[in-house]
HTML snippet that shows the backbone in 3Dmol.js (N, CA, C, O; Angstrom):
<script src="https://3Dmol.org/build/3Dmol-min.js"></script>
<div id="view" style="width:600px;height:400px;position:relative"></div>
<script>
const pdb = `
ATOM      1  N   UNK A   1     -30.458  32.050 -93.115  1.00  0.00           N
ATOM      2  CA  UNK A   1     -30.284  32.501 -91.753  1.00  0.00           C
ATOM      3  C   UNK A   1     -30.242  31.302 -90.816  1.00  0.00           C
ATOM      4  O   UNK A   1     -30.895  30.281 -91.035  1.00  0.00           O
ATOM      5  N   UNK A   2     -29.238  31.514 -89.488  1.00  0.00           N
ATOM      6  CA  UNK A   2     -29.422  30.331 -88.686  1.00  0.00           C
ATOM      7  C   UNK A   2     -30.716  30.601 -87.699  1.00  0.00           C
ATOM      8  O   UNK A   2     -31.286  31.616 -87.300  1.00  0.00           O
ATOM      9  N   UNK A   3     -30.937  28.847 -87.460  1.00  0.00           N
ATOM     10  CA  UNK A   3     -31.983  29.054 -86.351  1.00  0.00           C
ATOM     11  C   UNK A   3     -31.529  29.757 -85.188  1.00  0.00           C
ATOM     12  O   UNK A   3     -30.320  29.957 -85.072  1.00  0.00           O
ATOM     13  N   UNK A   4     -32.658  30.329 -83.944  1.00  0.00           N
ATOM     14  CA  UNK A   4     -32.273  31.117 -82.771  1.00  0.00           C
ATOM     15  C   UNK A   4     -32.199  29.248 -82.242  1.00  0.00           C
ATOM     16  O   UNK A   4     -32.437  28.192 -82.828  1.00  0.00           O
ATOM     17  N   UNK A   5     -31.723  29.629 -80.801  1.00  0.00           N
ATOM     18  CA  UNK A   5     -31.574  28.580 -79.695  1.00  0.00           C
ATOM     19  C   UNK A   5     -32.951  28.190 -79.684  1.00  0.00           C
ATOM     20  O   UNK A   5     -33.181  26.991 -79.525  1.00  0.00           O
ATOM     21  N   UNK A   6     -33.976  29.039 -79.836  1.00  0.00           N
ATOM     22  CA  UNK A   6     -35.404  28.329 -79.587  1.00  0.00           C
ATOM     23  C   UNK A   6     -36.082  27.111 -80.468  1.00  0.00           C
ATOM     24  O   UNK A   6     -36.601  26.011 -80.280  1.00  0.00           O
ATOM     25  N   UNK A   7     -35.697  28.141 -81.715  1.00  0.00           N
ATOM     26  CA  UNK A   7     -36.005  27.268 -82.855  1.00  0.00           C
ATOM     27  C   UNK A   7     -35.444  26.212 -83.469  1.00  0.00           C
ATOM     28  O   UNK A   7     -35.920  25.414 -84.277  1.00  0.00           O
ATOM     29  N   UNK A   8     -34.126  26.326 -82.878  1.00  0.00           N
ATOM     30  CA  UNK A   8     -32.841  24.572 -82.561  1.00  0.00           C
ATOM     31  C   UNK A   8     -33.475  23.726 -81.584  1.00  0.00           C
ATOM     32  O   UNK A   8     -33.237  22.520 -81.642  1.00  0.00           O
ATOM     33  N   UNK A   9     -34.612  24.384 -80.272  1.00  0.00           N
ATOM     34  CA  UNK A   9     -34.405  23.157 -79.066  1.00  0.00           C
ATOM     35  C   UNK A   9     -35.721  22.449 -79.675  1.00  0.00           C
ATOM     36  O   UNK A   9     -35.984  21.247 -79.629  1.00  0.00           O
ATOM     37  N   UNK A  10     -36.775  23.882 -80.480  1.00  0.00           N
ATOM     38  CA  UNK A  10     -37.998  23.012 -80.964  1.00  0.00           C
ATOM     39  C   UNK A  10     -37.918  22.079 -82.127  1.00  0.00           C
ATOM     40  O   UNK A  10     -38.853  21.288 -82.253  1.00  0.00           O
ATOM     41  N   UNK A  11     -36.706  22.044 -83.211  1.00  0.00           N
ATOM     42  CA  UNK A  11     -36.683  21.439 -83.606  1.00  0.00           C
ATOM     43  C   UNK A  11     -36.347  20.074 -83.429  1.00  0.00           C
ATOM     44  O   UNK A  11     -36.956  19.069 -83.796  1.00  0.00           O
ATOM     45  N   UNK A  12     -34.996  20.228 -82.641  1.00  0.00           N
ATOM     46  CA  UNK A  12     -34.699  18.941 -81.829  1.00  0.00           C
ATOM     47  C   UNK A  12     -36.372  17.964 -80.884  1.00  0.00           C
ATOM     48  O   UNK A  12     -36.844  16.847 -81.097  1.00  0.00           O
ATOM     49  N   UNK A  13     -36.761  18.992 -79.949  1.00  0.00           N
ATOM     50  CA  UNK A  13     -38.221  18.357 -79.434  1.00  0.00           C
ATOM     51  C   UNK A  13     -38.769  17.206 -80.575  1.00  0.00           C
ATOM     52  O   UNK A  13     -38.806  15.994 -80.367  1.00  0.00           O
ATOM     53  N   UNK A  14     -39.054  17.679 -81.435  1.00  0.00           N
ATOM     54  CA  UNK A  14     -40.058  17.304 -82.548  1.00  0.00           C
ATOM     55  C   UNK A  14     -39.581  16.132 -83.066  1.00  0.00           C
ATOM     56  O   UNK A  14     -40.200  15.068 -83.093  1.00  0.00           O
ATOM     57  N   UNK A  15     -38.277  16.370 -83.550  1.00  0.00           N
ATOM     58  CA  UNK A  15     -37.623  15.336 -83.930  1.00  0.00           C
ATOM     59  C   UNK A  15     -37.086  13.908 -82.900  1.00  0.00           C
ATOM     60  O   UNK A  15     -36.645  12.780 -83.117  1.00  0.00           O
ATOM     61  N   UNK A  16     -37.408  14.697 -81.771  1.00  0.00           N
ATOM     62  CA  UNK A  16     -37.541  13.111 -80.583  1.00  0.00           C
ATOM     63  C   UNK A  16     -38.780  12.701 -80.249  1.00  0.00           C
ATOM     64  O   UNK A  16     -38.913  11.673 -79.585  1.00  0.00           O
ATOM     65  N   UNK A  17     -39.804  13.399 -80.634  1.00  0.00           N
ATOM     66  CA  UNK A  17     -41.013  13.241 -80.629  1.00  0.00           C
ATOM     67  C   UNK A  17     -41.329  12.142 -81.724  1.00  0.00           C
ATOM     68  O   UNK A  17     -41.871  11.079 -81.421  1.00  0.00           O
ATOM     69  N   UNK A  18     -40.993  12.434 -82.890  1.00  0.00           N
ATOM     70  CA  UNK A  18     -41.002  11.099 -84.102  1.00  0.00           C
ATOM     71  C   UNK A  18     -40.479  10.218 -84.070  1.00  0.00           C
ATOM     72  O   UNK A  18     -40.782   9.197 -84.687  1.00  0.00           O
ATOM     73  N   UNK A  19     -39.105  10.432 -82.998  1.00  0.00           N
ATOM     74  CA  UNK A  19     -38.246   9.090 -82.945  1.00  0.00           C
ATOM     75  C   UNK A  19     -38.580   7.866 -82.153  1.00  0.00           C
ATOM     76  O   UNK A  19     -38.310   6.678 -82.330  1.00  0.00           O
ATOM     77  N   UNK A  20     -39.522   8.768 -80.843  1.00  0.00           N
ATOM     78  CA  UNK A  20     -39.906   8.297 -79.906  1.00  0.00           C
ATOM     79  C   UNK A  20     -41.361   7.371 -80.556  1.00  0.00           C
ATOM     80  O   UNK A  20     -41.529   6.183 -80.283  1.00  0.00           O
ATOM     81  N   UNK A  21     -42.125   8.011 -81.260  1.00  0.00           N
ATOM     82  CA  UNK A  21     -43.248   7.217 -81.470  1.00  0.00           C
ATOM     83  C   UNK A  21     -42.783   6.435 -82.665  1.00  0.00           C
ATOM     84  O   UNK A  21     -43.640   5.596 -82.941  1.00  0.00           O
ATOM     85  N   UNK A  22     -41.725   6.387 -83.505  1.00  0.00           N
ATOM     86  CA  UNK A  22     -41.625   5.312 -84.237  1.00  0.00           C
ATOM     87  C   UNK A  22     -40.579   4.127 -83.341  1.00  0.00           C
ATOM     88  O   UNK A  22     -40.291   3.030 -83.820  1.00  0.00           O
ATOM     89  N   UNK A  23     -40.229   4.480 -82.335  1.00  0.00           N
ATOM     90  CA  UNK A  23     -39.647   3.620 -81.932  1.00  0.00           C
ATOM     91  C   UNK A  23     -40.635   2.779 -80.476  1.00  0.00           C
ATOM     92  O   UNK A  23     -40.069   1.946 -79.769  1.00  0.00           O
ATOM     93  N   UNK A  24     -42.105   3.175 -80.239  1.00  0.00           N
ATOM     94  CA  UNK A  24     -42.839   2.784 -79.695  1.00  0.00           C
ATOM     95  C   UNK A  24     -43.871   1.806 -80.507  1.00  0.00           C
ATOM     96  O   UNK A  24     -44.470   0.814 -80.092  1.00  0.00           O
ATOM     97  N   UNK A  25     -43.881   2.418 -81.811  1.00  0.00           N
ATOM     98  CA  UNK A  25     -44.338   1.645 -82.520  1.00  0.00           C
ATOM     99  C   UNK A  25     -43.858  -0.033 -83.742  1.00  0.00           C
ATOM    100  O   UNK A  25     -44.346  -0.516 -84.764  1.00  0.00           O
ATOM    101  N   UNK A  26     -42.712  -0.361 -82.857  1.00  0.00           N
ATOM    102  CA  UNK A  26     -41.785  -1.551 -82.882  1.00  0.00           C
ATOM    103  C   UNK A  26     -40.440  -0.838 -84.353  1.00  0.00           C
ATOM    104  O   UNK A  26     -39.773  -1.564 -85.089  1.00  0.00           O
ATOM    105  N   UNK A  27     -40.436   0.513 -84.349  1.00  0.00           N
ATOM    106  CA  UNK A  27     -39.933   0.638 -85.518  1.00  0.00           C
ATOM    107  C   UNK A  27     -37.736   0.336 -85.009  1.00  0.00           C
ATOM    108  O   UNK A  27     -37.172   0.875 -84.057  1.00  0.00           O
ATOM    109  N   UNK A  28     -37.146  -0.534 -85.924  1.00  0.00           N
ATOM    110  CA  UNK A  28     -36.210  -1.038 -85.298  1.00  0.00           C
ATOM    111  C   UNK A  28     -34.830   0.448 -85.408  1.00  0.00           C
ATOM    112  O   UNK A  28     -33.899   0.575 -84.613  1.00  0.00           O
ATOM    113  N   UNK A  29     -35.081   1.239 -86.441  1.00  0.00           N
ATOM    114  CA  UNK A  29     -34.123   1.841 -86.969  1.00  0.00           C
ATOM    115  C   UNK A  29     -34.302   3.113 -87.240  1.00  0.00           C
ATOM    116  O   UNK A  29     -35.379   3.309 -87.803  1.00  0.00           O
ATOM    117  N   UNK A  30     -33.581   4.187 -87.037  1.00  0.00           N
ATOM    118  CA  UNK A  30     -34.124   5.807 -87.183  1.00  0.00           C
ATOM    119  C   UNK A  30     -32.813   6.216 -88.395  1.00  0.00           C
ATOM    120  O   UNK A  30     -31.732   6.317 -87.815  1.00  0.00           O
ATOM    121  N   UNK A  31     -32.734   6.412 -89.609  1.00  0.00           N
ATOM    122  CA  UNK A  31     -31.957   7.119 -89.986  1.00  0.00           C
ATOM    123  C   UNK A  31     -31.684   8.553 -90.339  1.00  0.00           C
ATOM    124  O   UNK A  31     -32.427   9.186 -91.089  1.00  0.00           O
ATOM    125  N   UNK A  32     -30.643   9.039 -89.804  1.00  0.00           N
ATOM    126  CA  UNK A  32     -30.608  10.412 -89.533  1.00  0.00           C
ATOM    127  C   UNK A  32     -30.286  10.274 -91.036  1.00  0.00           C
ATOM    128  O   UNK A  32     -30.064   9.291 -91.743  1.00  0.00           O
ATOM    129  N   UNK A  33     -30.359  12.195 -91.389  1.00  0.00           N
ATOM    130  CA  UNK A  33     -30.208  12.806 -92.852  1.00  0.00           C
ATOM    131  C   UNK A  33     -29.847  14.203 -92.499  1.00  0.00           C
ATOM    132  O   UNK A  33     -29.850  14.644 -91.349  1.00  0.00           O
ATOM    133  N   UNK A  34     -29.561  14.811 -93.476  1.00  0.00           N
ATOM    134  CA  UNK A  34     -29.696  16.297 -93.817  1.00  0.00           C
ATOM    135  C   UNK A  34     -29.891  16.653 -95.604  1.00  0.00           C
ATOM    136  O   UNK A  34     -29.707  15.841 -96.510  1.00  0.00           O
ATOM    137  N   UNK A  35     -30.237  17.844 -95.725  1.00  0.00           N
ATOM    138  CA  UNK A  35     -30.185  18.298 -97.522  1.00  0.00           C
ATOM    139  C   UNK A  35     -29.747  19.389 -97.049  1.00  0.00           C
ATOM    140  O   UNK A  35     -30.260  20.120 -97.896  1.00  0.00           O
ATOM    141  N   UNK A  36     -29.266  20.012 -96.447  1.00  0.00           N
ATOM    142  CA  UNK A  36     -28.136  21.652 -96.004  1.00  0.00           C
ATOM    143  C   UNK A  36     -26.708  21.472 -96.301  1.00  0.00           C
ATOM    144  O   UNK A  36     -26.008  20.480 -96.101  1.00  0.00           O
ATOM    145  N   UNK A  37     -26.346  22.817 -96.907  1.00  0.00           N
ATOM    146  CA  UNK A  37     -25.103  23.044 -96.888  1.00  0.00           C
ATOM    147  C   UNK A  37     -24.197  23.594 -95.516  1.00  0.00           C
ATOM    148  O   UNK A  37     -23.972  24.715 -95.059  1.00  0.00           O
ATOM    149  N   UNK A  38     -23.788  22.138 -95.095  1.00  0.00           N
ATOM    150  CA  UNK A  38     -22.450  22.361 -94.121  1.00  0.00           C
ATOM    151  C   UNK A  38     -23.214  21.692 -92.931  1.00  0.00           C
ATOM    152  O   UNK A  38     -22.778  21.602 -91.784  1.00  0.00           O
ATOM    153  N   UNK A  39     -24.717  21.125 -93.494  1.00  0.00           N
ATOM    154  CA  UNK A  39     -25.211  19.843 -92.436  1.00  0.00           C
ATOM    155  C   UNK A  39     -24.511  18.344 -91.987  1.00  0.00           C
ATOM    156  O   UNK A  39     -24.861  17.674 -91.016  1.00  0.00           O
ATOM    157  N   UNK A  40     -23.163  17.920 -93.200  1.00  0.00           N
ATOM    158  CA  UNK A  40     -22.661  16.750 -93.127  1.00  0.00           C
ATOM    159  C   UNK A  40     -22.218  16.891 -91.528  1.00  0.00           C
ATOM    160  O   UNK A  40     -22.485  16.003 -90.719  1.00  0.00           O
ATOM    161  N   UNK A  41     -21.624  17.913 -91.226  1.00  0.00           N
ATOM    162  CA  UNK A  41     -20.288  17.456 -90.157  1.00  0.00           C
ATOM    163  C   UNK A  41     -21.396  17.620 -88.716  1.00  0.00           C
ATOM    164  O   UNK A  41     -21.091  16.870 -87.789  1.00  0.00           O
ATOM    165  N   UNK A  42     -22.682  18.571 -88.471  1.00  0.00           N
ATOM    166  CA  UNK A  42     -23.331  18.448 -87.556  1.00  0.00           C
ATOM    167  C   UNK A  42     -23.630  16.528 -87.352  1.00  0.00           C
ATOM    168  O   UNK A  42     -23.082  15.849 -86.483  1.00  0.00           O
ATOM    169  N   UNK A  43     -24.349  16.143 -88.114  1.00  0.00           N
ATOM    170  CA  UNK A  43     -24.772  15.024 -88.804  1.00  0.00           C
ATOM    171  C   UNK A  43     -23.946  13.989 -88.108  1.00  0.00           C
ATOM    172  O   UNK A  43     -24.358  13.250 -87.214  1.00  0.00           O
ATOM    173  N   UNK A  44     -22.513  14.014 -88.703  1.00  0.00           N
ATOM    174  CA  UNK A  44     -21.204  13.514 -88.171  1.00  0.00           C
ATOM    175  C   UNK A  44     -20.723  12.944 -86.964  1.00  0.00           C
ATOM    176  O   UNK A  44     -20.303  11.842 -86.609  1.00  0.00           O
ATOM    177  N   UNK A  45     -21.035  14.682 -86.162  1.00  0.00           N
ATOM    178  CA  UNK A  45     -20.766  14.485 -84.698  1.00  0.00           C
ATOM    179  C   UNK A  45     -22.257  13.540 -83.796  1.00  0.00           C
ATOM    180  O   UNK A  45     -22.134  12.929 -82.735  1.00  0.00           O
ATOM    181  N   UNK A  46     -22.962  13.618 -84.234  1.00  0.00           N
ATOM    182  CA  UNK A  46     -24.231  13.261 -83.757  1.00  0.00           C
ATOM    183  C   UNK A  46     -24.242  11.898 -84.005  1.00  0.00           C
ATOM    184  O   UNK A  46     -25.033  11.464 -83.168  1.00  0.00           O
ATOM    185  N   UNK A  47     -23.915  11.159 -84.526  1.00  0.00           N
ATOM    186  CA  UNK A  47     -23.797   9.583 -85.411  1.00  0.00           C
ATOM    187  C   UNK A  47     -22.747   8.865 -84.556  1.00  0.00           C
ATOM    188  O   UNK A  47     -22.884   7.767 -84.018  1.00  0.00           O
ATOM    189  N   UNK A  48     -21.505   9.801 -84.514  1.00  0.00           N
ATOM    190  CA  UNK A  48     -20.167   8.956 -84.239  1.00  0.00           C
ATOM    191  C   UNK A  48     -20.679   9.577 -82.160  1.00  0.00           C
ATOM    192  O   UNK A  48     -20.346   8.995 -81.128  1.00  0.00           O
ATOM    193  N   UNK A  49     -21.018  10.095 -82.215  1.00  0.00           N
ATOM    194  CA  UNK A  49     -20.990  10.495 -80.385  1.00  0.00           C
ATOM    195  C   UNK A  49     -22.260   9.391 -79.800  1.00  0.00           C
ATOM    196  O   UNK A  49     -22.051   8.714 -78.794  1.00  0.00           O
ATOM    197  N   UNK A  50     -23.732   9.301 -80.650  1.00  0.00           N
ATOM    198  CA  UNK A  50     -24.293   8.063 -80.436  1.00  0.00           C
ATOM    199  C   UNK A  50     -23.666   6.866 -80.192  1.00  0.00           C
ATOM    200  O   UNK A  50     -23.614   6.136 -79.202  1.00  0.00           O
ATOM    201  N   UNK A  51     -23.112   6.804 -81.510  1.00  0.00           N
ATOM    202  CA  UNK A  51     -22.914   4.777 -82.093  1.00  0.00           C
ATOM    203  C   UNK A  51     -21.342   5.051 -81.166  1.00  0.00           C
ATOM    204  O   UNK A  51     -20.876   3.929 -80.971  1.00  0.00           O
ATOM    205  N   UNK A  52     -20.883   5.581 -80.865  1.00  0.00           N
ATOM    206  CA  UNK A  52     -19.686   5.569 -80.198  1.00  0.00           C
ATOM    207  C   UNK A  52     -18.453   4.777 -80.951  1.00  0.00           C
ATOM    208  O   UNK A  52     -17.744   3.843 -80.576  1.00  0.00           O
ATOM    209  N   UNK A  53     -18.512   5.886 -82.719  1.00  0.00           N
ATOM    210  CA  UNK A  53     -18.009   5.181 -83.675  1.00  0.00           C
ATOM    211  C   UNK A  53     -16.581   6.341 -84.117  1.00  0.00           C
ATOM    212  O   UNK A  53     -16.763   7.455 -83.626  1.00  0.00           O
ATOM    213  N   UNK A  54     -15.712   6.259 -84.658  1.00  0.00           N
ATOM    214  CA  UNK A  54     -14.711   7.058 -84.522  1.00  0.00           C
ATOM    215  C   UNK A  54     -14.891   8.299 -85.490  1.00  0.00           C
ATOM    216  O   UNK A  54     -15.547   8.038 -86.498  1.00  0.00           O
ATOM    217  N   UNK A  55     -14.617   9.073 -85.420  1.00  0.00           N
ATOM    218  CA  UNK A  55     -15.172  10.302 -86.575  1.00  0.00           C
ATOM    219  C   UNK A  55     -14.866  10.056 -88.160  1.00  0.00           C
ATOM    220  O   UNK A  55     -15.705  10.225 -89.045  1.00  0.00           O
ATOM    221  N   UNK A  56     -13.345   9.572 -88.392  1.00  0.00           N
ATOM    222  CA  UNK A  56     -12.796   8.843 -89.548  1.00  0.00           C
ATOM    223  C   UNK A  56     -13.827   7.925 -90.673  1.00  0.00           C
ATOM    224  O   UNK A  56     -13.847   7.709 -91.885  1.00  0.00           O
ATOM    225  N   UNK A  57     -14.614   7.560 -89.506  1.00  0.00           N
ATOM    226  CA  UNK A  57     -15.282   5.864 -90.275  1.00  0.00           C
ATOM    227  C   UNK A  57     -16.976   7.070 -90.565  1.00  0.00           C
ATOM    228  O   UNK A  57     -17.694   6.543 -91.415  1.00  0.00           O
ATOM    229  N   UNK A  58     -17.349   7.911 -90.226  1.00  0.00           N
ATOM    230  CA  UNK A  58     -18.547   8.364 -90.145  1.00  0.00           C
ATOM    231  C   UNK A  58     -18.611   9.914 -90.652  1.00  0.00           C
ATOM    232  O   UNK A  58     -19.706  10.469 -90.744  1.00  0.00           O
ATOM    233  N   UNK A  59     -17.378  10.604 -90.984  1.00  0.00           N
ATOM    234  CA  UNK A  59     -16.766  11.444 -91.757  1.00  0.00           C
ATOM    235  C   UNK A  59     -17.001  11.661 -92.941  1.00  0.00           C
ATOM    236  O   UNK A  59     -15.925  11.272 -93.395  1.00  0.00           O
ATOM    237  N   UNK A  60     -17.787  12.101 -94.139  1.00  0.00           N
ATOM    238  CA  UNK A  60     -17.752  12.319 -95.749  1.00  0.00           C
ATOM    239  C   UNK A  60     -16.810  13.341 -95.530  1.00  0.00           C
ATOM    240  O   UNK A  60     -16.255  13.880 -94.573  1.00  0.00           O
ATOM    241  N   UNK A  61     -16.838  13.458 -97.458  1.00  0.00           N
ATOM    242  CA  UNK A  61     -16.782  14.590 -97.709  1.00  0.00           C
ATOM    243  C   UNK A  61     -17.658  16.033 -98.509  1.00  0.00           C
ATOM    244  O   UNK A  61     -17.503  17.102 -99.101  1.00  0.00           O
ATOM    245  N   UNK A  62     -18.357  15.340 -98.127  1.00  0.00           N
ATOM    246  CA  UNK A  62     -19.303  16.325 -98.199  1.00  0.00           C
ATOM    247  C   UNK A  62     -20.093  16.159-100.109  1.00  0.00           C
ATOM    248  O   UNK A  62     -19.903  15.307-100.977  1.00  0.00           O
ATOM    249  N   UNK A  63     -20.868  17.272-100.085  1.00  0.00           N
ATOM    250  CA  UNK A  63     -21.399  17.199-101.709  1.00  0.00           C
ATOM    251  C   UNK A  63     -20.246  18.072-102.761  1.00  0.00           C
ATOM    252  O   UNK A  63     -20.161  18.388-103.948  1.00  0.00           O
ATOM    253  N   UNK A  64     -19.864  18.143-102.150  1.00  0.00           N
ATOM    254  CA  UNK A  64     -18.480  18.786-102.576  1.00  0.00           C
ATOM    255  C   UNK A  64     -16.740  18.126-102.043  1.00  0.00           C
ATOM    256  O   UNK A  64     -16.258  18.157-100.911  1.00  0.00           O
ATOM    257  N   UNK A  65     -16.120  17.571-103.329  1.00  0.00           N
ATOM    258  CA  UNK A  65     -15.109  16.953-102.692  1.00  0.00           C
ATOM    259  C   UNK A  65     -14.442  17.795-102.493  1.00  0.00           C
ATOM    260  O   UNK A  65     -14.294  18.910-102.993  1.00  0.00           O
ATOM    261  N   UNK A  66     -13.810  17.039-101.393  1.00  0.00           N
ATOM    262  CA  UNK A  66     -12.844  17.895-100.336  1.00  0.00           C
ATOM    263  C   UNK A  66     -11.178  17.286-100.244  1.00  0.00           C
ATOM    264  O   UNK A  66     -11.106  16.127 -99.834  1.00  0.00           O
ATOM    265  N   UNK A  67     -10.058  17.864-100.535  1.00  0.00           N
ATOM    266  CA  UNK A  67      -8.386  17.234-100.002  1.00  0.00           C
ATOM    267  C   UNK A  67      -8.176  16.460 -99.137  1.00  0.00           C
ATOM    268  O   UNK A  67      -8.868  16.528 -98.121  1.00  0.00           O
ATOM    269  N   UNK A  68      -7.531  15.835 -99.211  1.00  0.00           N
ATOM    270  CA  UNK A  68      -7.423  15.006 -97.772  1.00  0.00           C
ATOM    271  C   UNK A  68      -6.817  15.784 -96.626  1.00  0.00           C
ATOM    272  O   UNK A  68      -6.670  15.203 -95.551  1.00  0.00           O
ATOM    273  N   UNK A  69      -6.465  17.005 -96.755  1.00  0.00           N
ATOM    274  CA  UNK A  69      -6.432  17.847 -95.419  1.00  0.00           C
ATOM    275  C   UNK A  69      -7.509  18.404 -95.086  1.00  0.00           C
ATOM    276  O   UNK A  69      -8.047  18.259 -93.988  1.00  0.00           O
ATOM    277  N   UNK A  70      -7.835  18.945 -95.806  1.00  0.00           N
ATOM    278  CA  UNK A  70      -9.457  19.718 -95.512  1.00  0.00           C
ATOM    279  C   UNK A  70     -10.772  18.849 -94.370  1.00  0.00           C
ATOM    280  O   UNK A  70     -11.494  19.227 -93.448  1.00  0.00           O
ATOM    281  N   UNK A  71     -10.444  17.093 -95.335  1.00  0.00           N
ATOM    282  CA  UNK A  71     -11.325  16.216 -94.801  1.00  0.00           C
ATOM    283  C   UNK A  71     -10.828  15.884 -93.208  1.00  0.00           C
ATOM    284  O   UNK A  71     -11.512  15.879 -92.184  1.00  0.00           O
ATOM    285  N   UNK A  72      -9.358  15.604 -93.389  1.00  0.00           N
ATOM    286  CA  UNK A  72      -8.675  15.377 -91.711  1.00  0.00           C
ATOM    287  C   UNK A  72      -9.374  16.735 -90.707  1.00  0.00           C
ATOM    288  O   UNK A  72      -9.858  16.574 -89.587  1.00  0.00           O
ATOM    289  N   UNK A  73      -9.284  17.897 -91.353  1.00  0.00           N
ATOM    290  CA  UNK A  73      -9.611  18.918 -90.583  1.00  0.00           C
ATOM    291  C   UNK A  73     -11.431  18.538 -89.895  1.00  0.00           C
ATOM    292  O   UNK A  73     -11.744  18.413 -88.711  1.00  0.00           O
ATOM    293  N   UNK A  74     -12.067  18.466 -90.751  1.00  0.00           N
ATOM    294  CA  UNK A  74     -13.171  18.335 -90.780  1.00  0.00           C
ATOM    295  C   UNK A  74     -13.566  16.618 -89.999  1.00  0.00           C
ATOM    296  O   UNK A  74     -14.698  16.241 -89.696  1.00  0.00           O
ATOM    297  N   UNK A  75     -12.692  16.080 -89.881  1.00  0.00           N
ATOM    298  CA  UNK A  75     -12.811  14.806 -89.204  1.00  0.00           C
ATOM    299  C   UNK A  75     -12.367  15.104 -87.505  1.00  0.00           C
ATOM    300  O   UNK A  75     -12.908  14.599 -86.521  1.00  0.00           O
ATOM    301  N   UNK A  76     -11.379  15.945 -87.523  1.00  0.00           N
ATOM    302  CA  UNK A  76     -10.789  16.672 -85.869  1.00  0.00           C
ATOM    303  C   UNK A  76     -12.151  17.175 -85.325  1.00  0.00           C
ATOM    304  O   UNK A  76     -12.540  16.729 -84.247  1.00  0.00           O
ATOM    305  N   UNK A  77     -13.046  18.258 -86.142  1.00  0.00           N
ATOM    306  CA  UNK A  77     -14.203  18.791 -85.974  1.00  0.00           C
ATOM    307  C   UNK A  77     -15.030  17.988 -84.716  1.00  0.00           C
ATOM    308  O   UNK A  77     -15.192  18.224 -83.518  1.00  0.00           O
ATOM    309  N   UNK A  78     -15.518  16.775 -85.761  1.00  0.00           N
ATOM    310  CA  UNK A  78     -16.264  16.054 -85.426  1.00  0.00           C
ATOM    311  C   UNK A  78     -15.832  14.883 -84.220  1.00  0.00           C
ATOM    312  O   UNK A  78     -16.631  14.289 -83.496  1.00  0.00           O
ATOM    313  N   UNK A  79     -14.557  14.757 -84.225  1.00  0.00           N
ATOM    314  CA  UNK A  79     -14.268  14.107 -82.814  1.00  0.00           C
ATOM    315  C   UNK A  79     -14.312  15.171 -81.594  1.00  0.00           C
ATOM    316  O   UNK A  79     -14.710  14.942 -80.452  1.00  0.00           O
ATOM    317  N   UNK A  80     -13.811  16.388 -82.106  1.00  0.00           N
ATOM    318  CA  UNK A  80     -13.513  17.172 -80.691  1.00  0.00           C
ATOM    319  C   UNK A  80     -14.963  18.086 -80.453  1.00  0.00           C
ATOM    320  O   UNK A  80     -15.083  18.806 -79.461  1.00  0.00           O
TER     321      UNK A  80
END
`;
const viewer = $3Dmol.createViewer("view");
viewer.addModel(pdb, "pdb");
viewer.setStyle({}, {cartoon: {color: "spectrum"}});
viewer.zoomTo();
viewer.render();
</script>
């Protein structure tokens, strides 16, 4: 089941809550992750809209390979 909006903003909270105290605590580097199916491309957009990096270069294909149309599709995703 997906999370409600509540349980997306508390998760997000929490997770700036850790980022915030490891990054108070001189920590230089936060690496994002997921283990969900169809977490790559959230993941994606969140990485390349930070680092202000192009979707192409920060794009998989997932745990499951994907065509090279499928992946272009899934690369549009994550820029737009």
């Amino acid at each position: 089941d997906a999370l409600t909006a509540e349980e997306a903003e508390q998760a997000l909270r929490a997770g700036m809550a850790v980022a915030d105290e490891e990054a108070d605590s001189g920590t230089d580097l936060v690496v994002l992750g997921d283990v969900s199916v169809g977490g790559t491309t959230p993941a994606a957009t969140l990485v390349a809209a930070l680092c202000g990096t192009d979707a192409s270069v920060v794009t998989g294909r997932g745990g499951e390979p994907i065509d090279d149309l499928a992946w272009m599709r899934k690369c549009a995703v994550v820029r737009d």
